[in-house]
N, C-alpha and C positions, 0 to 999 in steps of 0.2 A: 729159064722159067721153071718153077717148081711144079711137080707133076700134081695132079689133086687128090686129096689127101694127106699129102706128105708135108709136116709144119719144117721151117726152116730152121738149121740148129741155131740153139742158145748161143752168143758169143760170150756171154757174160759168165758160163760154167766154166770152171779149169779144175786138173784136177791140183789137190793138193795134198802134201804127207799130213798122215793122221797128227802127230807131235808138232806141225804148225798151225792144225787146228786146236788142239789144244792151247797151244799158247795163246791164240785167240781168244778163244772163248775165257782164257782163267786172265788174261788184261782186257778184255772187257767190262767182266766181272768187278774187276779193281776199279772200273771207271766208274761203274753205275754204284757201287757201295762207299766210292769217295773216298777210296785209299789217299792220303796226303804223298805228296813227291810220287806219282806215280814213275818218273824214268829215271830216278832210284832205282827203280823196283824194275825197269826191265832187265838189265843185264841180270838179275835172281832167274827173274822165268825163262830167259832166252839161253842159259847156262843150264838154269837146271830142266829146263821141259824140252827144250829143241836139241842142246846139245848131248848131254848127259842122261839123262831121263832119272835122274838124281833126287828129285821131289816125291815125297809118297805124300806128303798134304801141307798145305796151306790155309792158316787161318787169320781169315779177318777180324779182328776185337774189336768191339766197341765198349770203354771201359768207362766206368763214371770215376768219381770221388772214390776215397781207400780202395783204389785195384777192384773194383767191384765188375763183376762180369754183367753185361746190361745183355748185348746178344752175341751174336757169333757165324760167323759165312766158313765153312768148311770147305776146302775144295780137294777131294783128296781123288788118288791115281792109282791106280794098278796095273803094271808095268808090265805083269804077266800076261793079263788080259790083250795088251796093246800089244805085244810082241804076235799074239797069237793072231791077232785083227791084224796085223800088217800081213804076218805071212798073207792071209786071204786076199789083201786088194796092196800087192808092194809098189803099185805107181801111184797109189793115192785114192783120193776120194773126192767123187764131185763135188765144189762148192759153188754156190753163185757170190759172184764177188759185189754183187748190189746187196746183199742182205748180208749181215753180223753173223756169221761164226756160232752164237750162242743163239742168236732167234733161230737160224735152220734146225738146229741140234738138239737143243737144249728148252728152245721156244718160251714164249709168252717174255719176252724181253719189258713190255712194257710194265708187265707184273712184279719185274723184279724195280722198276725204276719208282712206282708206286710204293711198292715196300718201302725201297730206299729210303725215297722220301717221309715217310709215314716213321719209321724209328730215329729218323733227324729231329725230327713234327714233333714227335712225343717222350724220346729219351734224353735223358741230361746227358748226355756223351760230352766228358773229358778230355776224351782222345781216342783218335783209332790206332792200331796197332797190328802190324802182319806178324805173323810167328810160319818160320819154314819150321819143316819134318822131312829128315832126310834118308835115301839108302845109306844105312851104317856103310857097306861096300865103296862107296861113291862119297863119301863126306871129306874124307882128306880131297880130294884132285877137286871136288866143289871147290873148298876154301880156298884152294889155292887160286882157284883161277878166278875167285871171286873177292878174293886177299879180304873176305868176311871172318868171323870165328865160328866158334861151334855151334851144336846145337842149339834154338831159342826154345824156350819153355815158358808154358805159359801156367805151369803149376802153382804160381804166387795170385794167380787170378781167382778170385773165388766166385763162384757161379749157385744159385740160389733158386731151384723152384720153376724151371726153364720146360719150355715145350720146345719137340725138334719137329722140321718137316723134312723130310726129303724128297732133293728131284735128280729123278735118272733117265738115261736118254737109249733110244735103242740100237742108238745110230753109234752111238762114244761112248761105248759099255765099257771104257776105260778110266770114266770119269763119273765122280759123285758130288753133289752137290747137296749140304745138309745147314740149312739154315736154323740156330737156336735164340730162346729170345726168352725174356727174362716172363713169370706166368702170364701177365695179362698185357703182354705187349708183344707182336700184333695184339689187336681183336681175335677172337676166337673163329669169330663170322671171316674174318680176312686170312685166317691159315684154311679153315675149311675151304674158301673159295680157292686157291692157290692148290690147294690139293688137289681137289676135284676138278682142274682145269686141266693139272698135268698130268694126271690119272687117264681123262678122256682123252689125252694127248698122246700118249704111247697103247692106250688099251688096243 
């Protein structure tokens, strides 16, 4: 019998390492912006964010006609930050295993599913397209264990007149989250709301 006062523990919390949070949240991510062949793409993240920690960013393209840049999902890493956040908690970090990786952390999940939706809605999108960026240090032993080639660039992309928003967490100061979008797409009204949701959300 539990004494009063005292709530019963969560069974649904465990902890888990910071760099499986990550890779959660960055194939989540991938789910909700509609990367094509996503389990392609896990052995990329599971290589390079869980095992190597080899990724310094990731970008989702959405391209129209002539390589034209329409928008852009940034997900980028900073490996010094997370080294240093591991020393502080090295068994991990609570997660509750009912709730996604990115809504605890990163939050307003259904904001990003709306976006989503809403640059499908109104962009001519040609195709999507992942481009990694990697530790120079760590790119040979990538490729090899990912029998992929070098670096992808997305220099031939041209981009035109773009607003960026950024979301950061205070929980996974090791991760940035920067979405760009060609001038008037979003709405202007839907980057300010977005803003100012994640804004009150870390303030």
């Amino acid at each position: 019998m539990n004494q009063v006062g005292l709530k019963p523990p969560n069974l649904n919390v465990e902890l888990r390492h910071r760099k499986v949070v990550l890779f959660e949240i960055t194939l989540r991510l991938f789910e909700i912006f509609r990367v094509p062949n996503i389990k392609n793409e896990i052995n990329y993240l599971t290589i390079g964010i869980k095992e190597l920690q080899a990724i310094n960013e990731i970008q989702i393209v959405y391209v129209g006609e002539n390589n034209s840049g329409l928008a852009k999902i940034s997900i980028k890493f900073d490996w010094n930050v997370h080294a240093i956040l591991v020393e502080s908690s090295p068994s991990g970090i609570p997660v509750n295993s009912e709730i996604s990786s990115l809504e605890q952390f990163v939050g307003y999940e259904m904001a990003f599913k709306e976006l989503s939706n809403h640059l499908f809605r109104t962009l001519d999108i040609y195709q999507v397209k992942t481009l990694y960026y990697r530790v120079s240090s760590k790119d040979k032993l990538f490729q090899q264990k990912t029998n992929s080639e070098g670096q992808w660039s997305s220099s031939k992309i041209t981009y035109r007149n773009t607003k960026k928003v950024i979301y950061e967490s205070n929980v996974m100061q090791e991760v940035t989250i920067e979405l760009e979008t060609i001038r008037n797409l979003p709405q202007p009204s839907t980057l300010r709301y977005l803003k100012n949701k994640l804004r009150n959300l870390f303030s």
